[in-house]
C-alpha positions as CSV (number, residue, x, y, z in Angstrom):
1,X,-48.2,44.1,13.7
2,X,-51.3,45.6,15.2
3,X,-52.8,49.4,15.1
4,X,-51.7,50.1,18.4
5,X,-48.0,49.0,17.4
6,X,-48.5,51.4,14.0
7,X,-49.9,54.3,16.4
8,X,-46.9,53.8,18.4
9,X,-44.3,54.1,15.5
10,X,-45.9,56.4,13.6
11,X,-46.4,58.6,17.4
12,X,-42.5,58.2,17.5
13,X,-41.8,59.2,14.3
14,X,-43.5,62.5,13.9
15,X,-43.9,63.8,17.3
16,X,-47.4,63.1,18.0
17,X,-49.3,61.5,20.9
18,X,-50.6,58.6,20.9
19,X,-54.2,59.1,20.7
20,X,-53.8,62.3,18.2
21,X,-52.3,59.5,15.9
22,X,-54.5,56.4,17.2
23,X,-57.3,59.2,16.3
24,X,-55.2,59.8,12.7
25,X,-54.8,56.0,11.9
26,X,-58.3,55.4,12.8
27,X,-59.5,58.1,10.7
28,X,-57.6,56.6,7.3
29,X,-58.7,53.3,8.3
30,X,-62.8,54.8,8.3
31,X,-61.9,57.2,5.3
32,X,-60.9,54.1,3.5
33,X,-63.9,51.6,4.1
34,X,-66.2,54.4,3.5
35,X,-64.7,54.4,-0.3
36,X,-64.5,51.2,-0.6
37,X,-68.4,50.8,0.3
38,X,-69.1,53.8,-1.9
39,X,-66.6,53.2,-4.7
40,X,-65.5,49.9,-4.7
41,X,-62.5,50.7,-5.4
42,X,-59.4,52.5,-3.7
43,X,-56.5,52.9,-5.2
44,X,-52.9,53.9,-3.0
45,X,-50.2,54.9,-5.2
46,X,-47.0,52.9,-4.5
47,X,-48.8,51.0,-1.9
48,X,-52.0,48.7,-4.1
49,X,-55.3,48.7,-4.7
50,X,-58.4,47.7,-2.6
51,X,-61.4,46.3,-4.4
52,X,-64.6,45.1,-3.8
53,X,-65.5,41.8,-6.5
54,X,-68.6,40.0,-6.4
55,X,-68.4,36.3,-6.1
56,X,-70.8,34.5,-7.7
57,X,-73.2,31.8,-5.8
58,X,-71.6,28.4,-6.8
59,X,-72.3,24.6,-5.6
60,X,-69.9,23.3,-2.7
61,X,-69.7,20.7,-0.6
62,X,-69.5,20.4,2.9
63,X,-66.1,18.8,3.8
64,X,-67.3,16.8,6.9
65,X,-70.1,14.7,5.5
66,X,-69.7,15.4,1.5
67,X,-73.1,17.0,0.7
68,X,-73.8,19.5,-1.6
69,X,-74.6,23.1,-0.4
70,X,-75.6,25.8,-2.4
71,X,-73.7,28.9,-1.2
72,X,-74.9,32.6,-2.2
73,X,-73.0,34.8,-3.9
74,X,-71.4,37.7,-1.9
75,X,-69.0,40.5,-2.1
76,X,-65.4,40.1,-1.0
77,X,-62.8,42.6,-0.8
78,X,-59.4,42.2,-2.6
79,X,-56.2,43.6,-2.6
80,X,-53.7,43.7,-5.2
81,X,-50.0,45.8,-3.6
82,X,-48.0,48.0,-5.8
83,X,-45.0,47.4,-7.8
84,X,-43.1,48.8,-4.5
85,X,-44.6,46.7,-2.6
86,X,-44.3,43.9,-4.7
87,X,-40.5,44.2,-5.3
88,X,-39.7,45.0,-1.7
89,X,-41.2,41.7,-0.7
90,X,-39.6,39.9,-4.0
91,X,-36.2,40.9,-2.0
92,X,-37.4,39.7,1.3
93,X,-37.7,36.0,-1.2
94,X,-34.4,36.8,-2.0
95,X,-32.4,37.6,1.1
96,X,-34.4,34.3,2.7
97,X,-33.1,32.1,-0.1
98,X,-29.7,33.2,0.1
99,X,-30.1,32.5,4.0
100,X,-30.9,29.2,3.5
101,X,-28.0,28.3,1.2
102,X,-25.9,29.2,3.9
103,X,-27.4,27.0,6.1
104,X,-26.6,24.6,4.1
105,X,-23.6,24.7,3.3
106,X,-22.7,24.8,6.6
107,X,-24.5,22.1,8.0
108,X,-22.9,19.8,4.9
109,X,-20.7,17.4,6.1
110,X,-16.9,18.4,4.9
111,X,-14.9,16.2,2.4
112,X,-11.5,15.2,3.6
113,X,-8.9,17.2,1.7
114,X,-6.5,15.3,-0.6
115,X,-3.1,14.6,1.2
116,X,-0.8,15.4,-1.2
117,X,1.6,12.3,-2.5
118,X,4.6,10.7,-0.7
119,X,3.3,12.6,2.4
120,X,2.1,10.8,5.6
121,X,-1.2,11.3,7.0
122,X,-1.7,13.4,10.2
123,X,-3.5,12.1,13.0
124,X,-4.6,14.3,15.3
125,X,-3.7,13.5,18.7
126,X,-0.7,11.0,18.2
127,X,2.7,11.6,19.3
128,X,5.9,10.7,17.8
129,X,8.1,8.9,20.4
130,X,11.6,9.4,20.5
């Protein structure tokens, strides 16, 4: 999803153009890198947390030709989401699981039923002659 799909649904929602909500959205975003920079921290109730951790300069090495770089260390933001969040994705899991049982079963192939004794088999197709 992108902002200008959020602008759109949130315009729809509460009765608001577009750019008085693009101009809202916008705003959040701003209001919540500023306190990030300044805080380095932001916490959403019943959404998560934003943080900013430092990440300390380590030894790598450069996949293509296998030498070892030095790389600095540098500040990363992380986010952790909130228990809402957290269990309304943990049922997304859920319902895709079941899903795929489903599918499953009903691309396994069927056993034949048993034909119960003294009885003849059917075959589909056949005709008795008289």
């Amino acid at each position: 999803m992108t902002k200008k799909e959020i602008v759109r649904t949130i315009s729809e929602e509460i009765g608001l153009t577009q750019l008085q909500t693009k101009e809202i959205v916008q705003k959040t975003f701003d209001a919540i890198v500023e306190a990030l920079v300044a805080e380095h921290r932001i916490e959403l109730r019943n959404f998560g947390v934003f943080e900013v951790k430092r990440r300390a300069p380590r030894k790598a090495r450069n996949p293509r030709t296998g030498d070892k770089v030095f790389v600095p260390e540098k500040f990363v933001v992380t986010f952790k989401p909130g228990k809402e969040m957290e269990e309304r994705v943990k049922e997304l899991e859920r319902q895709a699981a079941v899903a795929a049982r489903v599918a499953r079963a009903k691309s396994a192939p069927k056993e034949p039923q048993p034909q119960p004794a003294g009885s003849a088999p059917s075959y589909e197709g056949s005709q008795e002659s008289s």
